[in-house]
C-alpha positions in Angstrom: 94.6 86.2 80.2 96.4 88.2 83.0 95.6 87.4 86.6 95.3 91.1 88.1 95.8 91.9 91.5 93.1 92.3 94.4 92.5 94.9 96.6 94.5 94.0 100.1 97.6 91.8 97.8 101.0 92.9 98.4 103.1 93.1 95.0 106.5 93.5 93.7 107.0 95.4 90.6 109.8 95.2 88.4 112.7 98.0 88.9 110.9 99.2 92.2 112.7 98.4 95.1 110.1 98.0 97.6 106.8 96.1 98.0 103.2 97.6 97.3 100.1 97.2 98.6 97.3 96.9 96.0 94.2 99.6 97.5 91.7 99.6 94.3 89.6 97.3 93.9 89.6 94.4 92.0 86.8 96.2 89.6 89.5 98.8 88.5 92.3 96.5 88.5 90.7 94.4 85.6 91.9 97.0 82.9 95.6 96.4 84.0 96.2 99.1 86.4 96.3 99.3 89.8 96.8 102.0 92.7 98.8 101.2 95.3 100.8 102.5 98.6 104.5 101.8 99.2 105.3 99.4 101.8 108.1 100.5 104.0 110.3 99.0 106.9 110.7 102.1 108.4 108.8 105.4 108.2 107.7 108.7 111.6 104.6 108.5 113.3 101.8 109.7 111.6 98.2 108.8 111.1 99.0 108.0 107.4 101.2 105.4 108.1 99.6 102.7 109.1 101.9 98.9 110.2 100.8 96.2 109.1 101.9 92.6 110.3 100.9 89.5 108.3 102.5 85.6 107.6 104.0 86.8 104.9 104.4 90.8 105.2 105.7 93.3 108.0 106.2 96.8 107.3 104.4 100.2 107.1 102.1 101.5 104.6 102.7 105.0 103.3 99.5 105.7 102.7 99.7 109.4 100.8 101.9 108.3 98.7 99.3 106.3 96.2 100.5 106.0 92.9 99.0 104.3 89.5 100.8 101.4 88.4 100.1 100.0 84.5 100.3 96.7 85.3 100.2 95.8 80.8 103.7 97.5 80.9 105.5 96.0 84.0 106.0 92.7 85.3 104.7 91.7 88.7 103.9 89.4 90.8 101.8 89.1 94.2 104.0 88.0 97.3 101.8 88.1 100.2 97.7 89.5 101.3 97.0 91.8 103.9 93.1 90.6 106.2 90.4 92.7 106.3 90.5 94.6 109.1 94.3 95.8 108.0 92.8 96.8 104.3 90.1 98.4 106.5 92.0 101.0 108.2 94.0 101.9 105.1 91.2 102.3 103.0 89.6 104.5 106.0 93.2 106.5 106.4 92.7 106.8 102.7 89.2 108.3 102.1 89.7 110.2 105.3 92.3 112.3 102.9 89.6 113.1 100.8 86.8 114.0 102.8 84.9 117.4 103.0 85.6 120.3 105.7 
């Protein structure tokens, strides 16, 4: 059996040139896929992008830019974890895309 991601890991996926940061959560990531935001070394100001700084991870987190990732049909593997209160504001900056007028 597969060991999925959790929400808040940072991955690399093959034959995509920068790291991700895994938003869904563990519950959806048991069937294999995952969503995720690009991490970034460099991106403008906006509310969307969000830095994050961790052991094991610096950069920025594009955070409109999710995308679905099948994890059945690529290989992957996790290379770092983001705390709490990072995965926090992302998954705020996230929803907040989302809300109602």
């Amino acid at each position: 059996m597969v060991n999925f991601p959790n929400q808040g890991d940072i991955v690399s996926i093959k034959d995509i040139n920068f790291r991700l940061l895994v938003v869904s959560t563990r519950f959806f990531n048991e069937n294999g896929g995952i969503i995720a935001c690009p991490v970034m070394k460099v991106a403008t100001v906006s509310p969307l992008h969000i830095a994050i700084d961790s052991s094991d991870t610096t950069g920025i987190i594009i955070c409109e830019q999710m995308k679905y990732f099948n994890l059945h049909q690529r290989s992957f593997r996790v290379t770092g974890r983001i705390n709490l209160y990072q995965m926090m504001d992302i998954s705020d900056a996230i929803q907040g895309i989302f809300e109602y007028i």
